[in-house]
Structures are given as C-alpha cells and as structure tokens.
N, CA, C and O atoms as CSV, one atom per row, in Angstrom:
chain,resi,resn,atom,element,x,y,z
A,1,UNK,N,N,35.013,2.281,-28.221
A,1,UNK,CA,C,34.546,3.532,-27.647
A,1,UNK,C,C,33.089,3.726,-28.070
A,1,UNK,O,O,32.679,3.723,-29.231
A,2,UNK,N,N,32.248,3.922,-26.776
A,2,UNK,CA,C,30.817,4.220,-26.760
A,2,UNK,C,C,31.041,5.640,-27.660
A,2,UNK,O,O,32.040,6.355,-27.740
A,3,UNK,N,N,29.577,5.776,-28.373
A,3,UNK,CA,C,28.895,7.190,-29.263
A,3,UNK,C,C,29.458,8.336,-28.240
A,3,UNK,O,O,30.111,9.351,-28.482
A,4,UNK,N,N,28.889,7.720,-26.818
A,4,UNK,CA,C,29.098,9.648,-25.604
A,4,UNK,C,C,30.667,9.332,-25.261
A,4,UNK,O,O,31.342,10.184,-24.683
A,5,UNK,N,N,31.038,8.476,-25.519
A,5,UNK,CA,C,32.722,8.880,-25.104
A,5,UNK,C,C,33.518,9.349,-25.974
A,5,UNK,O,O,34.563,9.804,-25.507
A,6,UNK,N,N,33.364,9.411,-27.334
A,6,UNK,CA,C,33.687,9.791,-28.543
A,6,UNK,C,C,32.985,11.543,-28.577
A,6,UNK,O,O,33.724,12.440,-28.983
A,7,UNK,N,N,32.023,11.765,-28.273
A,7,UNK,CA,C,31.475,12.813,-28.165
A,7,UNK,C,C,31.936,13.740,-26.931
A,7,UNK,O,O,32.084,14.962,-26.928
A,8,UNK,N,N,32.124,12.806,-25.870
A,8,UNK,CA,C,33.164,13.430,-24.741
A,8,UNK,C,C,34.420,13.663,-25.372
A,8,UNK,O,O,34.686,14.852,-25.192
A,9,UNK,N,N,35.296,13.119,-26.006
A,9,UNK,CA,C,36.620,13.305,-26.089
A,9,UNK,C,C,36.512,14.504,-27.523
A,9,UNK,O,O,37.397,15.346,-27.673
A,10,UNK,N,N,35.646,14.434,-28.219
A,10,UNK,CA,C,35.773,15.402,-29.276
A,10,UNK,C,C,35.352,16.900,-28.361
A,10,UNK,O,O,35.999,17.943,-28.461
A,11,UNK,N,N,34.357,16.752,-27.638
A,11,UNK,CA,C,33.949,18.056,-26.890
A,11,UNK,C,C,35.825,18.238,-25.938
A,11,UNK,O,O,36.323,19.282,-26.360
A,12,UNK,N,N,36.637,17.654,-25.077
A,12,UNK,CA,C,37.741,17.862,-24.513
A,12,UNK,C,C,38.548,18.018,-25.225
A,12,UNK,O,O,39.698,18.141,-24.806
A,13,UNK,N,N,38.251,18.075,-26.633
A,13,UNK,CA,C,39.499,18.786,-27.319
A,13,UNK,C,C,39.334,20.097,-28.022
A,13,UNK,O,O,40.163,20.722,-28.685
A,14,UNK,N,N,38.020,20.397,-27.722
A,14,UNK,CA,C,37.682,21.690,-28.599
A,14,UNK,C,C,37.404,21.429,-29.790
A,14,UNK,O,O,37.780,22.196,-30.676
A,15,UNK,N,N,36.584,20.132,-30.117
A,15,UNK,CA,C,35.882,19.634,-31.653
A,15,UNK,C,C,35.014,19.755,-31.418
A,15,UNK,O,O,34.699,19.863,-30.233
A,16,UNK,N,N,33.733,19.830,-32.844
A,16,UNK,CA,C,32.655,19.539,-32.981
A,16,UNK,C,C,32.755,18.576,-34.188
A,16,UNK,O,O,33.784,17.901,-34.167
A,17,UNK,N,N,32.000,18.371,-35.145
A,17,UNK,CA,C,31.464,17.286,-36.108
A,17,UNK,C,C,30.470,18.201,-36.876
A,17,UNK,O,O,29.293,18.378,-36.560
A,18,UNK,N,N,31.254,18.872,-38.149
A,18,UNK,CA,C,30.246,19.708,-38.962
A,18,UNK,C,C,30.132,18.759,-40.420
A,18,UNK,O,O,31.174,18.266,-40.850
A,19,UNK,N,N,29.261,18.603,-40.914
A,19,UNK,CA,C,29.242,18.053,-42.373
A,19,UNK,C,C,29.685,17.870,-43.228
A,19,UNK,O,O,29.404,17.146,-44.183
A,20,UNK,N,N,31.104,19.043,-42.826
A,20,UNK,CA,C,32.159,18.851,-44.138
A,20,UNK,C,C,33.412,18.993,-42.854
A,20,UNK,O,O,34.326,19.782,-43.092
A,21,UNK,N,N,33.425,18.561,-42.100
A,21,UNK,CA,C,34.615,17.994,-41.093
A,21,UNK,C,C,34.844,18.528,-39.820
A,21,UNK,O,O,33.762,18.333,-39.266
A,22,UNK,N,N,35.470,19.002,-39.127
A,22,UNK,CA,C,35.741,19.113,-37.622
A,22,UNK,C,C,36.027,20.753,-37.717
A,22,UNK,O,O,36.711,21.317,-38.571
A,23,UNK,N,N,35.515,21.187,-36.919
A,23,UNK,CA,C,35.075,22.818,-36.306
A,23,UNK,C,C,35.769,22.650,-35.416
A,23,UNK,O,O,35.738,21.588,-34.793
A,24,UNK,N,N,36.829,23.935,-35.009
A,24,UNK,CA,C,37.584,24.119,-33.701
A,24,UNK,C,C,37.107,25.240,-33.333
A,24,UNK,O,O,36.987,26.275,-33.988
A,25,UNK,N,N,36.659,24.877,-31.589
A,25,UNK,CA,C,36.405,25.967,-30.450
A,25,UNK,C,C,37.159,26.991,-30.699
A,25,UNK,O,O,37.813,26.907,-31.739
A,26,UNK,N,N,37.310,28.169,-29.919
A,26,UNK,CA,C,38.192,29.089,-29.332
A,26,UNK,C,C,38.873,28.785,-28.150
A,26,UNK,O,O,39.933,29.346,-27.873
A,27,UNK,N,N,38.131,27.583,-27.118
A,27,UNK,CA,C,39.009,26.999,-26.308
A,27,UNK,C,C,39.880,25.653,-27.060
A,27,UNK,O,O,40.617,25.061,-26.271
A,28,UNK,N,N,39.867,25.183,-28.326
A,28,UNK,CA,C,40.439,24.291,-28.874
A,28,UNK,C,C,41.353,24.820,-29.551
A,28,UNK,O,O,42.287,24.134,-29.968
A,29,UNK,N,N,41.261,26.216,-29.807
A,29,UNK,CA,C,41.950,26.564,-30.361
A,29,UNK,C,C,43.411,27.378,-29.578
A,29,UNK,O,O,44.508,27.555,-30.108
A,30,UNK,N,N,43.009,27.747,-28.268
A,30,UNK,CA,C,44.009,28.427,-27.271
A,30,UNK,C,C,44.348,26.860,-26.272
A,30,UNK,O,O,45.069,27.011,-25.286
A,31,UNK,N,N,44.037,26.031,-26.449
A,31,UNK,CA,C,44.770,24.593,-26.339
A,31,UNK,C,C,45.681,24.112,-27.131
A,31,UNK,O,O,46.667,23.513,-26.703
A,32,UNK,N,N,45.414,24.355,-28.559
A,32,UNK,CA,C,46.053,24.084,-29.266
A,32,UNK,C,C,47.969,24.982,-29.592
A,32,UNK,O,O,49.086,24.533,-29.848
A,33,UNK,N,N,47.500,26.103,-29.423
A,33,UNK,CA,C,48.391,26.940,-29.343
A,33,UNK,C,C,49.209,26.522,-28.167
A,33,UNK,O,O,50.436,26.519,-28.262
A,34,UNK,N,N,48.676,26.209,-27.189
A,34,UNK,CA,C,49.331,26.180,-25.743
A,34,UNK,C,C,50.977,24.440,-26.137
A,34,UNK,O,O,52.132,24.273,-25.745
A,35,UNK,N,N,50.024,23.652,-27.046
A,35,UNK,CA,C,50.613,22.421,-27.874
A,35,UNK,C,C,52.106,23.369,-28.765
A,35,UNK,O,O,53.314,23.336,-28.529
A,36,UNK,N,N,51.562,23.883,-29.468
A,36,UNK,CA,C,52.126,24.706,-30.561
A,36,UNK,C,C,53.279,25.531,-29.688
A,36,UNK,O,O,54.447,25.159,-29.798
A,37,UNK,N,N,53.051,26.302,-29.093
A,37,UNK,CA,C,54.354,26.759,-28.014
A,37,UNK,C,C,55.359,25.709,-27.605
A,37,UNK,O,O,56.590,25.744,-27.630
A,38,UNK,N,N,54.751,25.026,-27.328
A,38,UNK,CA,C,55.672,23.490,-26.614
A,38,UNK,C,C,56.721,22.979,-27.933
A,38,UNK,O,O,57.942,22.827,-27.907
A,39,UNK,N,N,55.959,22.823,-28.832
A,39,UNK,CA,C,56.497,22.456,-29.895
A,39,UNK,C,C,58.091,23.806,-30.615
A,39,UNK,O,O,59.285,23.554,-30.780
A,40,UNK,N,N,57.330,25.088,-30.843
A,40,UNK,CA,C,58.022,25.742,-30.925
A,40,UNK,C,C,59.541,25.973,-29.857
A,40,UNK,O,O,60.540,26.598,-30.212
A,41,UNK,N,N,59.387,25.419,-28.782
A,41,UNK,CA,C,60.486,25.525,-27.752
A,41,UNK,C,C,61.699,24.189,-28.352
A,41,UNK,O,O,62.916,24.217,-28.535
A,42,UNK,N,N,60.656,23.107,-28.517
A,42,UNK,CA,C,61.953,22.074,-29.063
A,42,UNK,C,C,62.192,22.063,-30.625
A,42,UNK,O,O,62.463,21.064,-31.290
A,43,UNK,N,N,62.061,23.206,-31.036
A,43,UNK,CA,C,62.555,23.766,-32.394
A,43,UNK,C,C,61.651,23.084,-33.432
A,43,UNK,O,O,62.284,22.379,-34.217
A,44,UNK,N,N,60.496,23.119,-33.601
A,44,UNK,CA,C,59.592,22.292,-34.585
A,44,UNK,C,C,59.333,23.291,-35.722
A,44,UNK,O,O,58.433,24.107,-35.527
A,45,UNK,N,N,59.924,23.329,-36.747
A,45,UNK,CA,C,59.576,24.587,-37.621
A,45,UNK,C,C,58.250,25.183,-38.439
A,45,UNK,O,O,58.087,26.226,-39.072
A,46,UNK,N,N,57.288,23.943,-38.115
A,46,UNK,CA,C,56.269,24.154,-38.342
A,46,UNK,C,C,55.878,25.283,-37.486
A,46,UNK,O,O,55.642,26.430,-37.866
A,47,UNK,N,N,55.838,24.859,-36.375
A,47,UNK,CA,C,55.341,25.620,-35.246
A,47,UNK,C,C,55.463,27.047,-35.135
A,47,UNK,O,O,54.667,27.958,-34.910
A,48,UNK,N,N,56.928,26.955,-35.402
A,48,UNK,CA,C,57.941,28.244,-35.366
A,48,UNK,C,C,57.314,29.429,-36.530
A,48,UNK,O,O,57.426,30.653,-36.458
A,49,UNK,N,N,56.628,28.610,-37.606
A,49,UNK,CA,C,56.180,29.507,-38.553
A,49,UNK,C,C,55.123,29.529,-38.514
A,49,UNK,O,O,54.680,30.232,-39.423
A,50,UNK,N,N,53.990,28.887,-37.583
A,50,UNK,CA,C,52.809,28.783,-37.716
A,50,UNK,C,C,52.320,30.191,-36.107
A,50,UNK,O,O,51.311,30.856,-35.873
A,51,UNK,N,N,53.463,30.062,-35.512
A,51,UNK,CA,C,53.465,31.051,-34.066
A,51,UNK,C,C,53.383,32.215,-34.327
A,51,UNK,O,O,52.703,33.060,-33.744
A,52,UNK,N,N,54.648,32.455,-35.977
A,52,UNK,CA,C,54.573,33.575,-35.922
A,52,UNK,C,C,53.131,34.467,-36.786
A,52,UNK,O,O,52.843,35.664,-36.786
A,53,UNK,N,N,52.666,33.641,-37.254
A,53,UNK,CA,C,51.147,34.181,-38.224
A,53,UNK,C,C,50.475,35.303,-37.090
A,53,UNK,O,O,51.039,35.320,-35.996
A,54,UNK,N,N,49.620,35.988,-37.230
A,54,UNK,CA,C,48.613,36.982,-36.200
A,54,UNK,C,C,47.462,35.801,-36.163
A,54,UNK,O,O,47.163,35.109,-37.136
A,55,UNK,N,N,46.727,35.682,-34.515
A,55,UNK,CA,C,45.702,35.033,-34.345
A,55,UNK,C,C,44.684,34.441,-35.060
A,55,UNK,O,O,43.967,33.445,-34.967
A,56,UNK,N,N,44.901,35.663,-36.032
A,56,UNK,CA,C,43.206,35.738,-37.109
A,56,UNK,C,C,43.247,35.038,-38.419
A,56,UNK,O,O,42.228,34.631,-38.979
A,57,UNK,N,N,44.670,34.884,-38.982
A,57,UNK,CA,C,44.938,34.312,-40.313
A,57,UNK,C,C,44.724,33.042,-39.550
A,57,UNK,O,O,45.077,32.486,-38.510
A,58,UNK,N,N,43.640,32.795,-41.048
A,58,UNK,CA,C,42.975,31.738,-40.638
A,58,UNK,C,C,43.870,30.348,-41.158
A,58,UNK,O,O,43.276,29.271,-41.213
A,59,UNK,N,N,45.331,30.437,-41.536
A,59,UNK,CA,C,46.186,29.341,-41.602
A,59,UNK,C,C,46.599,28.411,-40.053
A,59,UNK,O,O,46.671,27.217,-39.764
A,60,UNK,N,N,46.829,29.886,-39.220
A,60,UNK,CA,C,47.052,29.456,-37.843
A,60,UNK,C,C,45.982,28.803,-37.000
A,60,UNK,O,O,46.147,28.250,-35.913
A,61,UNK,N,N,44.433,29.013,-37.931
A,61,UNK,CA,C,43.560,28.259,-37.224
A,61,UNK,C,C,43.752,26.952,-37.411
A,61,UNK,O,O,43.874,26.047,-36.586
A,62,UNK,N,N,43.775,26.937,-39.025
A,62,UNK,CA,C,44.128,25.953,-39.551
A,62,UNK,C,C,45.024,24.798,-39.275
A,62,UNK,O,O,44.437,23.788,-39.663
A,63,UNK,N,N,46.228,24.491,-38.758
A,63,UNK,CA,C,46.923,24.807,-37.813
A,63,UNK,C,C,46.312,24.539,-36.763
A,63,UNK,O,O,45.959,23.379,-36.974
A,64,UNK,N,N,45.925,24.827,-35.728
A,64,UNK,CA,C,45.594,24.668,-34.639
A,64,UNK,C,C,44.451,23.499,-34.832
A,64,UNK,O,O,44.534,22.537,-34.068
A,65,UNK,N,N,43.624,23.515,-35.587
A,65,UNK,CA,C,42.333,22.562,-35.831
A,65,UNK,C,C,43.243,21.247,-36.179
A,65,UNK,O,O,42.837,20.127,-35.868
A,66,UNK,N,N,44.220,21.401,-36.696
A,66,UNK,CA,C,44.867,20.000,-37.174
A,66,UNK,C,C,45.486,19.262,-36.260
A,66,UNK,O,O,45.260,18.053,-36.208
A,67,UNK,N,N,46.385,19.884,-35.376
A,67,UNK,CA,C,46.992,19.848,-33.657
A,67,UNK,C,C,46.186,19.100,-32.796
A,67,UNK,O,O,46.718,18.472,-31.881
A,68,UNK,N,N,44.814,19.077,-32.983
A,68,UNK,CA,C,43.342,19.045,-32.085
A,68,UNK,C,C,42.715,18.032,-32.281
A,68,UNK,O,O,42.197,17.196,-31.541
A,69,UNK,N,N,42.841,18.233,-33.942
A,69,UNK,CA,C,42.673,16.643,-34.721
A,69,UNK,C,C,43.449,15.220,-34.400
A,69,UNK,O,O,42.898,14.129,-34.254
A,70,UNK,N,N,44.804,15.488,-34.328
A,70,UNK,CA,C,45.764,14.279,-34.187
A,70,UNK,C,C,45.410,14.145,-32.878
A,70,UNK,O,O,44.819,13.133,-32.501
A,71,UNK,N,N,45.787,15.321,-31.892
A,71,UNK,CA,C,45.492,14.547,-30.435
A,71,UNK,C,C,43.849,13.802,-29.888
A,71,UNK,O,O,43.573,13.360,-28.772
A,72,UNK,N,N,43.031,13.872,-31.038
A,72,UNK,CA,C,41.765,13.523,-30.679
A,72,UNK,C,C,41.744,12.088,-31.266
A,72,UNK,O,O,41.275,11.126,-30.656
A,73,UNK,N,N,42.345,12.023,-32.622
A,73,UNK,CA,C,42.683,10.650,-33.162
A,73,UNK,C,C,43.537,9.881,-32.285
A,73,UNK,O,O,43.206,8.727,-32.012
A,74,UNK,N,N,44.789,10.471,-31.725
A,74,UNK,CA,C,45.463,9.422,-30.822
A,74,UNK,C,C,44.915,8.994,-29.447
A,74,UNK,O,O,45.209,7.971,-28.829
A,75,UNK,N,N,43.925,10.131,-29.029
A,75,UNK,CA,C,43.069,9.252,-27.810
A,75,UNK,C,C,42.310,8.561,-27.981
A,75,UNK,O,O,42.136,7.651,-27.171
A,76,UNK,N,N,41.336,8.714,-29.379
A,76,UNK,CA,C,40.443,7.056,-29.964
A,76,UNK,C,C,41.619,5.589,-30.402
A,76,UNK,O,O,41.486,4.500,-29.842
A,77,UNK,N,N,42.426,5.783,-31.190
A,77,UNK,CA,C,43.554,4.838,-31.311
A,77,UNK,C,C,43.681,4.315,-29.555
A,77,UNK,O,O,43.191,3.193,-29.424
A,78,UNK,N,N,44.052,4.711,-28.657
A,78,UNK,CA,C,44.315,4.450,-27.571
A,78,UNK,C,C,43.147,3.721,-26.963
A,78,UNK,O,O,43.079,2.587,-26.488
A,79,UNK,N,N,42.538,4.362,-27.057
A,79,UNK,CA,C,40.826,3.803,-26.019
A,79,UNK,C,C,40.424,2.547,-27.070
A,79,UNK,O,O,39.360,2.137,-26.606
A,80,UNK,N,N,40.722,1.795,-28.165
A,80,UNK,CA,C,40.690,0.504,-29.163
A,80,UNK,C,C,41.596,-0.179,-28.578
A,80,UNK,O,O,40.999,-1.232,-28.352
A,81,UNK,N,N,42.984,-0.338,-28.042
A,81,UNK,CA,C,44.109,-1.063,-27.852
A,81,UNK,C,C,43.208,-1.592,-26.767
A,81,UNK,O,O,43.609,-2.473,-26.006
C-alpha cells in the first residue's frame, strides 16, 4: 500500500495520525457506534456496556477509536495479501 492509499483508508475510517497515536473524527466516531450497535444485537458484552456509557464519557470514545483502529488495520492486512 502506496503513502495516499494508507492516508485514504485512515481518512475512510475517521483516523488521523497524531504523535502520540490515532485521533477519531466525529464521523469515525458515529461509524463506529453504527459497528458497536451491530455488535450489541449479537450479544457482544463489550458493546452492550460500552452502548450503555453517555456519548461524552470519553471511555465510549475510547471504544469507538479502537473499533476504527482494527477495521483500519484489517483493511491494510488485506491490501498486503
């Protein structure tokens, strides 16, 4: 994976690249949630306890930035095969 396709796929997930690690959008972050619902339906208890937090505790961002993370790692893993 080219520098701008890596930079494309971090921008389509709602990443950036800050100095001390990965910054999630507000659209990465209501993506992420949208993940997190899905999850919560087939009983994932993470989810289930991470759904119920309020928007703002910043665990559920937390949480959500990590969600954003794996699916950004499994589309570089993929684009190497």
């Amino acid at each position: 994976m080219i520098p701008e396709e890596r930079q494309e796929a971090l921008e389509g997930h709602g990443l950036t690249e800050a100095q001390d690690g990965f910054v999630l959008s507000l659209w990465g972050f209501q993506a992420a949630m949208r993940t997190a619902r899905a999850l919560r339906g087939q009983g994932n208890e993470e989810a289930i306890r991470m759904m119920a937090l309020d928007a703002s505790d910043p665990l559920r961002w937390e949480y959500a930035r990590a969600i954003q993370i794996e699916a950004f790692s499994i589309e570089i893993h993929r684009s190497r095969i």
